[in-house]
TORMI-150043 format. One record per residue (C-alpha): residue in one letter; residue number from 1; y, z, x. Coordinates in Angstrom, 3 decimals, decimal comma, m for minus. Layout:
<rs>
<A NUM <Y Z X>>
...
</rs>
This chain:
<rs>
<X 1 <101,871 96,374 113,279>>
<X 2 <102,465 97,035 109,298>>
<X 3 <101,047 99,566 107,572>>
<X 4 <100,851 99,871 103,653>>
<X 5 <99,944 103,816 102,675>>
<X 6 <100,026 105,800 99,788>>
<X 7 <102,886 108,226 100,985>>
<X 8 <102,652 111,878 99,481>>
<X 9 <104,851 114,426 100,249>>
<X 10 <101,931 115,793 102,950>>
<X 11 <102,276 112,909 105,052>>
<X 12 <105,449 112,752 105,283>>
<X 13 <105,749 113,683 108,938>>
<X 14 <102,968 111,278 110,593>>
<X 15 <104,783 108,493 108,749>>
<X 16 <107,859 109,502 110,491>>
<X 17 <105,483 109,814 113,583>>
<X 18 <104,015 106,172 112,759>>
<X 19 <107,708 104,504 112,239>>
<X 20 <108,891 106,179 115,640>>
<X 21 <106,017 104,480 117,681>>
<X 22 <107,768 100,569 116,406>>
<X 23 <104,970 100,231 113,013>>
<X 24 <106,452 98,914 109,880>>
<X 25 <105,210 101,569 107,275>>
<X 26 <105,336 100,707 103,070>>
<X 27 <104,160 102,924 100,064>>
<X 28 <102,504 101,739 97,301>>
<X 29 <101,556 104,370 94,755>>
<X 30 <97,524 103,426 94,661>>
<X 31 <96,063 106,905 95,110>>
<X 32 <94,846 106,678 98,776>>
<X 33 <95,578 102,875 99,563>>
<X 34 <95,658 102,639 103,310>>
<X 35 <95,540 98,678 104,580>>
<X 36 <96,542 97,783 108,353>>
<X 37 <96,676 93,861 109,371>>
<X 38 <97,531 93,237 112,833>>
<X 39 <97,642 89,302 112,476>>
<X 40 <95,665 87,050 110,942>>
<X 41 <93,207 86,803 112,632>>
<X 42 <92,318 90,800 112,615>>
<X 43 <92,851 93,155 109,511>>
<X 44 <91,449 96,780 109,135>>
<X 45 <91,111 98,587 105,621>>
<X 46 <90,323 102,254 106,053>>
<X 47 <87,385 103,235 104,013>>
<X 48 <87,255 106,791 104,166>>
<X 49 <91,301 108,312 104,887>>
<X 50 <91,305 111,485 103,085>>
<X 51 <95,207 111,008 102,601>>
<X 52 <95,935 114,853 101,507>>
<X 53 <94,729 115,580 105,562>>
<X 54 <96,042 111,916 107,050>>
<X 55 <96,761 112,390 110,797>>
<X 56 <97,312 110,160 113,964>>
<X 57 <95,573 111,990 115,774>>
<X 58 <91,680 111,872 113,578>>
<X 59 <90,123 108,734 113,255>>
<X 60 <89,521 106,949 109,840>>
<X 61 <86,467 104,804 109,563>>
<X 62 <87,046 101,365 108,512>>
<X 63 <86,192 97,808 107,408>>
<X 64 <87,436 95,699 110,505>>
<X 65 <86,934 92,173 110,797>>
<X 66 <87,429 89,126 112,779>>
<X 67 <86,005 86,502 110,576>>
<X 68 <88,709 83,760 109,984>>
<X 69 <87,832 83,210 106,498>>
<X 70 <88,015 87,034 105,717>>
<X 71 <90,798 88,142 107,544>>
<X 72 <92,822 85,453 105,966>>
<X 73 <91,990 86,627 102,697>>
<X 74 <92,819 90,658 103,552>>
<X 75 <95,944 89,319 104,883>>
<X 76 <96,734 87,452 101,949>>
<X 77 <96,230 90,488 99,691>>
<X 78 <97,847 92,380 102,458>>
<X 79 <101,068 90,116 102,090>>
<X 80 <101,029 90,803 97,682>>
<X 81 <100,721 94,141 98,258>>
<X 82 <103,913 94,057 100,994>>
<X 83 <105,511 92,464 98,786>>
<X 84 <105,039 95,111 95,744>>
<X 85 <105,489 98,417 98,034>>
<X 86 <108,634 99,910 99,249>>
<X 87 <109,897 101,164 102,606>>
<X 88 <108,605 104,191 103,895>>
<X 89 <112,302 106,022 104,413>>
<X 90 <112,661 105,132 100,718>>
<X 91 <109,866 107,052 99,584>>
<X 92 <110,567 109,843 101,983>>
<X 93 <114,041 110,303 100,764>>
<X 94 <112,695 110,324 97,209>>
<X 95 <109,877 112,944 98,324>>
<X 96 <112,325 115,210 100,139>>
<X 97 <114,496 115,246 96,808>>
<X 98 <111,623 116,372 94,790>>
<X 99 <110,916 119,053 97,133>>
<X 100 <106,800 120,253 98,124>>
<X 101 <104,670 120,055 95,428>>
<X 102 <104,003 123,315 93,713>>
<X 103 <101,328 125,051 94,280>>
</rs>
């Protein structure tokens, strides 16, 4: 599974979590982007994460879909957007160099 997420320094952690259980994890910087495709055929944009409080273990409501027309478009955008984010470790390491936000 990929994952494209908008990772902040808060989330940090279940990324780590999300890469350690085999998912393929990107940041784009889109203030709260969080867009899953599992194949083609089935895509899931979440539609309400709260990505200051993101967690594997609460569940996110969100647009899911098995119509072929539909899903091929979400994975189509899915694949742009791959294509413009960067790996997860990436942003991590430049998070962790930055240090927590101040308060």
């Amino acid at each position: 599974m990929r994952a494209i997420i908008d990772i902040s320094y808060q989330v940090i952690e279940p990324v780590r979590e999300m890469i350690a259980i085999g998912e393929e994890v990107r940041h784009i910087d889109q203030h709260g982007i969080t867009f899953v495709v599992f194949d083609r055929k089935i895509s899931i944009s979440a539609i309400n994460a709260e990505v200051k409080r993101i967690s594997l273990n609460e569940p996110v409501s969100g647009l899911w879909t098995d119509d072929p027309a539909y899903a091929q478009y979400l994975a189509s955008t899915f694949e742009m957007v791959w294509r413009q984010s960067v790996p997860a470790e990436q942003r991590i390491q430049e998070l962790l160099e930055r240090g927590p936000p101040q308060a």
